[in-house]
FIZA-222300 format. One line per field, with one value per residue (C-alpha): x negated, z, y; residue number from 0. Coordinates in steps of 0.05 Angstrom, whole numbers, plus 5000, padded with zeros to 4 digits. Example, Ala and Ser with C-alpha at 12.3 -4.5 7.8 and 13.67 -1.06 7.14 Angstrom:
# residues 2
x c(4754 4727) $
z c(5156 5143) $
y c(4910 4979) $
num c(0 1) $
//
This chain:
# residues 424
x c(5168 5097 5072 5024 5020 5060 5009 4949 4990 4999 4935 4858 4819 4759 4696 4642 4612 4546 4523 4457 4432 4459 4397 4371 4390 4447 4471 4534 4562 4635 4661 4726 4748 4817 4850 4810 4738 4743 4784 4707 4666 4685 4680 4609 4578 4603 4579 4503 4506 4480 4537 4552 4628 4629 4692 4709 4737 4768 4764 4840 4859 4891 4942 4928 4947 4998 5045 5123 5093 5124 5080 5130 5117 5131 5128 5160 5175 5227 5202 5232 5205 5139 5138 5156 5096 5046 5063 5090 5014 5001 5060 5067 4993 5004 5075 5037 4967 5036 5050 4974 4962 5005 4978 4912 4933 4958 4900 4850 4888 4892 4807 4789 4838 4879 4931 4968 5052 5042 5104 5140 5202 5238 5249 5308 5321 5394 5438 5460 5516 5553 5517 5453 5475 5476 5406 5379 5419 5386 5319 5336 5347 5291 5245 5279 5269 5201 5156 5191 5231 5241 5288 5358 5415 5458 5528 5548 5594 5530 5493 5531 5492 5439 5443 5492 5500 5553 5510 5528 5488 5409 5365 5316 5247 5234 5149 5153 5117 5112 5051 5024 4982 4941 4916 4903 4870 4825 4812 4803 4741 4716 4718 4663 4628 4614 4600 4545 4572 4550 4622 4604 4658 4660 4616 4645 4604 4592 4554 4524 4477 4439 4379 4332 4380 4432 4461 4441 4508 4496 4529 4533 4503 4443 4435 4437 4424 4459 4450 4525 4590 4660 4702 4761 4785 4858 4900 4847 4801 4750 4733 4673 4698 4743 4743 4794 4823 4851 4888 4912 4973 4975 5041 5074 5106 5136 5163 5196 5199 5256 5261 5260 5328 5355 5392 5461 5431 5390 5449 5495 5436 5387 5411 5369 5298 5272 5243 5288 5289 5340 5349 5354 5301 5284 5307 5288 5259 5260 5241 5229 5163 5137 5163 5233 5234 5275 5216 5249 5214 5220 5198 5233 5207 5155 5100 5029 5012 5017 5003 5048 5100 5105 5122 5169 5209 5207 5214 5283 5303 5294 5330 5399 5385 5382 5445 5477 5468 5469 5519 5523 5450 5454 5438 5385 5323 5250 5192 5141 5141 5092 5070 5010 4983 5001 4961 5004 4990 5034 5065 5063 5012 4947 4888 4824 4756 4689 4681 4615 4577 4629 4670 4738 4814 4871 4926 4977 5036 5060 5053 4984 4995 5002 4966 4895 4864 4866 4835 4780 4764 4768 4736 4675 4678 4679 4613 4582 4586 4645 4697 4735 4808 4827 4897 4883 4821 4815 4892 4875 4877 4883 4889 4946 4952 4936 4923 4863 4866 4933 4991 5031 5087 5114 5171 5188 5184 5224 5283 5279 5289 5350 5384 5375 5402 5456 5476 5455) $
z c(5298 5291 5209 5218 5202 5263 5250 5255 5320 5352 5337 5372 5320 5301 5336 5301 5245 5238 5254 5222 5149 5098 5080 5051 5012 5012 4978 4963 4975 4977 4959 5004 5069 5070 5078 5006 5025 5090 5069 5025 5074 5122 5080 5051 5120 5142 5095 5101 5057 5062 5057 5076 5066 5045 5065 5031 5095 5166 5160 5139 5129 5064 5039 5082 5143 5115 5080 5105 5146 5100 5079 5032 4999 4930 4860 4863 4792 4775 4760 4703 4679 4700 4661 4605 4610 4642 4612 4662 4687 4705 4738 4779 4807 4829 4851 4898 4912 4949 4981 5002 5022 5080 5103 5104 5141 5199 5197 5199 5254 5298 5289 5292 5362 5328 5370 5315 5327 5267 5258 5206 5188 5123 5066 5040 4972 4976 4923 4926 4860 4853 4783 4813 4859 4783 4774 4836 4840 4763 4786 4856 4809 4772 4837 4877 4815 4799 4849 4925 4957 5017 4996 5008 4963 5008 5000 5017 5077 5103 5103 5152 5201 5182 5165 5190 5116 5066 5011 4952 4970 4984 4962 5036 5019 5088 5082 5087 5146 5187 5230 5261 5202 5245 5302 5245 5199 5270 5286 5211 5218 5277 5261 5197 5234 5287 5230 5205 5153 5166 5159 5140 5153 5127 5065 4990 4936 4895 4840 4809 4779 4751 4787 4763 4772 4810 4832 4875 4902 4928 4991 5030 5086 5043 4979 4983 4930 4915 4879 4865 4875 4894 4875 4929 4927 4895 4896 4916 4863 4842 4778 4783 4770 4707 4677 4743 4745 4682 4693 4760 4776 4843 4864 4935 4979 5049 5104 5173 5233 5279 5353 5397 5384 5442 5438 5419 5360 5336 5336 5290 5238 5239 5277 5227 5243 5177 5123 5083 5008 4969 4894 4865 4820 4875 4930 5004 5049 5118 5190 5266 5290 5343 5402 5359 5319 5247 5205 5137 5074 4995 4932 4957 4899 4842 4861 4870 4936 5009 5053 5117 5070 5017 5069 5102 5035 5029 5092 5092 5033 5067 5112 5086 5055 5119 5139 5074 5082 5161 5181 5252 5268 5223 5268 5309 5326 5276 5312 5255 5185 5138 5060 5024 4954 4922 4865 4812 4744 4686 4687 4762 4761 4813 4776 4799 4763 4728 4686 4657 4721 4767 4816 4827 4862 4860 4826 4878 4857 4932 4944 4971 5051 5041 4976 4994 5050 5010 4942 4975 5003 4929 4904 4954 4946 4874 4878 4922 4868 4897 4864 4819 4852 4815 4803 4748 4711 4644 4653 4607 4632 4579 4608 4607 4547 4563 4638 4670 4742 4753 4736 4709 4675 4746 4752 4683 4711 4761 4717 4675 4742 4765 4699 4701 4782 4760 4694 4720) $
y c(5351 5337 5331 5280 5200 5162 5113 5162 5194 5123 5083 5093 5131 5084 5107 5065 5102 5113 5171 5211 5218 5165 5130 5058 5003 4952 4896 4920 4995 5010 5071 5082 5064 5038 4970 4947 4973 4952 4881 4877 4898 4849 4790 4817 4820 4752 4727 4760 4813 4887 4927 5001 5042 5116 5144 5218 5232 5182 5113 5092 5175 5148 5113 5055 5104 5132 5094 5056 4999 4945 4878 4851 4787 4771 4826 4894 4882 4840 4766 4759 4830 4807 4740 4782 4831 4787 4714 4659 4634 4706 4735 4670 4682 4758 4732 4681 4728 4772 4712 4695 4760 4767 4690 4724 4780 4738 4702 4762 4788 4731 4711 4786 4792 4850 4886 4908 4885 4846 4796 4766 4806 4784 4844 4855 4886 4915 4936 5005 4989 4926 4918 4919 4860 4818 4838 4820 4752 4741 4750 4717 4652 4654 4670 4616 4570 4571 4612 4623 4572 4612 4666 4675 4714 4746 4767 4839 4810 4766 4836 4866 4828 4855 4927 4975 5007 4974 4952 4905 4851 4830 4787 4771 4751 4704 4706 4788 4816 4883 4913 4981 5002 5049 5000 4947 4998 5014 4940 4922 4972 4948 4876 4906 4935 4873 4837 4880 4929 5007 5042 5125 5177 5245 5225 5232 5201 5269 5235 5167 5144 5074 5062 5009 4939 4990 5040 5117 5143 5219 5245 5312 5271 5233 5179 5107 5058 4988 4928 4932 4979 4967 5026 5031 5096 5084 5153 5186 5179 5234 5261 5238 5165 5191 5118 5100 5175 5168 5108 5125 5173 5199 5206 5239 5186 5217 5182 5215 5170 5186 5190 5110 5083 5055 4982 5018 5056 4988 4954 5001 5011 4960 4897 4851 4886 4871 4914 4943 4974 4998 4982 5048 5083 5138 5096 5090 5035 5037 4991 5000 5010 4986 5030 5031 5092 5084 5092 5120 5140 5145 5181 5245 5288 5270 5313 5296 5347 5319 5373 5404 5461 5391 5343 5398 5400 5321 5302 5345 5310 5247 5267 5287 5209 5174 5214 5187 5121 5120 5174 5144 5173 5227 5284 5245 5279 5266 5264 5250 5283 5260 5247 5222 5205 5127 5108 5092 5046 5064 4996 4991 4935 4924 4924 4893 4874 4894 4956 4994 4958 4982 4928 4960 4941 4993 5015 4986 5027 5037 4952 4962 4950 4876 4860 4915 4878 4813 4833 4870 4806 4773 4820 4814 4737 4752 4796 4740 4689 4654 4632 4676 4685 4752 4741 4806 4791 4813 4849 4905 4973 5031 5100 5145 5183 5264 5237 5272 5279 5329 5289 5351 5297 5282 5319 5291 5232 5243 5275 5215 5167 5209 5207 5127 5123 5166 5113 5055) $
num c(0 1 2 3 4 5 6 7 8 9 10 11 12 13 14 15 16 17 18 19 20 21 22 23 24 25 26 27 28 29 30 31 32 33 34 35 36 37 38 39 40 41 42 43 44 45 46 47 48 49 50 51 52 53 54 55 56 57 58 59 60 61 62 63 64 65 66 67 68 69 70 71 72 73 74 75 76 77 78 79 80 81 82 83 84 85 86 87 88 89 90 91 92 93 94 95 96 97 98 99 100 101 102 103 104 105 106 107 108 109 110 111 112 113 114 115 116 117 118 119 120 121 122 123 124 125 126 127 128 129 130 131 132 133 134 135 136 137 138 139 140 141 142 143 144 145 146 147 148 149 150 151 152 153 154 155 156 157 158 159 160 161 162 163 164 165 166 167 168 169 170 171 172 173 174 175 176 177 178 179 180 181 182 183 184 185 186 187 188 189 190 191 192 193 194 195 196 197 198 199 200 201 202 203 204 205 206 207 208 209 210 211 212 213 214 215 216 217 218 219 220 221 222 223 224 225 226 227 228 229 230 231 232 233 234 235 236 237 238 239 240 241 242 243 244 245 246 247 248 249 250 251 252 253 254 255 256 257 258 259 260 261 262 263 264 265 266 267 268 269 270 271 272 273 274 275 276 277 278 279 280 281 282 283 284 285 286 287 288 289 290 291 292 293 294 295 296 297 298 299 300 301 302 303 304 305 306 307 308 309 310 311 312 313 314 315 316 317 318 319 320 321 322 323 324 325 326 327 328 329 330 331 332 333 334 335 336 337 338 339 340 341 342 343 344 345 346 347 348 349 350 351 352 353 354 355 356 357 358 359 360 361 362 363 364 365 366 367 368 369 370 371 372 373 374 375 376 377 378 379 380 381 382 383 384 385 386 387 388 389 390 391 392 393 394 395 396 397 398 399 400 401 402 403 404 405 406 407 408 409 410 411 412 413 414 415 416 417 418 419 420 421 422 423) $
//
């Protein structure tokens, strides 16, 4: 079992950073080189601008390489919740931003020439009770009502066609999508950098400071200044940006990939080949890849370390959970074992905006495959003096009380969502 990312394992590491001293001025500087920084870097240089990327570490080491491989359309949040927290206007435009954001996708991919297995799946939300089957068919209602025509309420014998697990039902989201995060991530970063941005690996922003009309962001590898900042950093946030550390909580998510399946296998588990999540608190979501491995993952324990002895724990968690719900494959062979950090809101909402002279666009709350790419291209369109498209403006943002970096309240949390999946 190897404990790395299948998609870092699978996917040509980019090759075009610049190389040398960081040095110069920009336009715009980005701080963060994942599927938002990059999404903004991209659209900057198109259109003209100056723009460089400072990446603490590989281009795409992050979240954006390390995640399920899911772009689900559509709210993790209930609708109706969301109309609730958000107002209707609102929670209809992030509804539809999740819908616009895998168009843009498939469009990016197919100018930039992206050989990335990107294809539209379907997700399907499955109920793991029978009384979470009345939930999802309320919220199917209002969704099918009002925002997303193309969905579907399916009855637990209708799923059997689709997934080789009895479940109580499914709502299927049609728009949903699936690609190889790691050869996008790659080609996302090459496409910047043919268009002019100056993409630096290895190069955390250790401090910050106003100079003149902008900014000087220090580096172990030299300072640059910019006219203007786009903070992209998500779960991996720094102290030294404590206005965003306190309102993020990093949170483990692991994943374990399992040997190819061969056409036998497919059939018995996953004859649908959609994306897949289950409705329970600490539930699981799962798909094929590419070269047809069962690509399984979940909130295996509420901790906030990814490294090899964590994702060893988790990843044996997950794996007595994929023999629960698919006992056919239970003692199949994992190739891939791996974890990383999602950057969590306490209400589970994006954020994106302008604070204290500071761009920003995180807080995906483990949706940010499908929604990243697209507002860090709103956000540069935004900084360009386009128009405004922020589906979250003004969405206020207060941090989380006692938060300061180490979120020692996890396994709290995580008590607290057992309890509930146990009741509920």
């Amino acid at each position: 079992m190897k404990f790395v990312s299948y998609w870092h394992d699978t996917a040509p590491a980019f090759a075009g950073g610049a190389e040398g001293p960081v040095e110069g001025g920009y336009d715009v500087a980005i701080v963060g080189g994942g599927f938002t920084g990059l999404g903004a870097a991209r659209q900057l240089a198109k259109a003209g601008a100056r723009v460089i990327v400072l990446e603490a570490g590989r281009i795409g080491g992050g979240a954006s390489g390390r995640n399920g491989g899911h772009l689900n359309n559509g709210l993790a949040h209930s609708f109706i919740a969301a109309k609730t927290a958000l107002g209707t206007e609102r929670a209809v435009a992030l509804y539809r931003a999740f819908d616009q954001s895998i168009d843009t996708l498939e469009a990016l991919i197919a100018e930039e020439g992206i050989d990335c297995d990107f294809r539209r799946a379907g997700k399907l939300k499955m109920a793991s009770k029978p009384a979470h089957f009345d939930a999802i068919a309320r919220n199917f209602e209002a969704v099918h009502r009002e925002v997303d025509p193309d969905t579907a309420l399916l009855t637990a014998e209708e799923l059997k066609r689709e997934v080789g697990s009895p479940f109580h039902g499914a709502m299927l989201s049609r728009k949903s999508a699936m690609m190889h995060m790691g050869r996008f991530v790659t080609g996302l970063a090459e496409a910047a950098v043919r268009h002019g941005a100056v993409l630096v690996e290895n190069a955390p922003v250790t401090a910050m400071t106003r100079s003149g009309d902008g900014h000087s962001l220090t580096t172990p590898r030299g300072t640059v200044t910019a006219k203007e900042v786009l903070v992209a950093t998500g779960a991996y946030t720094t102290p030294n940006f404590s206005h965003f550390r306190r309102r993020i909580i990093s949170v483990g998510s692991f994943i374990i990939a399992t040997r190819p399946l061969s056409d036998s296998e497919i059939a018995s588990v996953v004859p649908g080949n959609r994306t897949y999540v289950t409705s329970m608190n600490i539930g699981n979501y799962f798909r094929l890849s590419p070269d047809r491995r069962l690509i399984f993952g979940g909130r295996a324990r509420f901790s906030a370390t990814s490294d090899q002895r964590s994702d060893a724990r988790s990843g044996a968690i997950l794996r007595a959970s994929l023999a629960k719900i698919f006992p056919q494959i239970a003692s199949i062979d994992i190739d891939y074992c791996w974890g990383g950090l999602v950057d969590m809101t306490s209400d589970r909402y994006p954020r994106a905006g302008y604070q204290d002279g500071l761009w920003y666009a995180m807080g995906y709350s483990g949706h940010g495959a499908q929604l990243s790419t697209h507002l860090g291209m709103t956000m540069a369109d935004t900084i360009l003096g386009r128009e405004d498209r922020n589906p979250l403006k003004g969405l206020s943002w207060p941090a989380v009380p006692g938060h300061f970096g180490k979120p020692w309240f996890l396994p709290l949390v995580g008590l607290y969502y057992k309890a509930l999946d146990r009741i509920q």
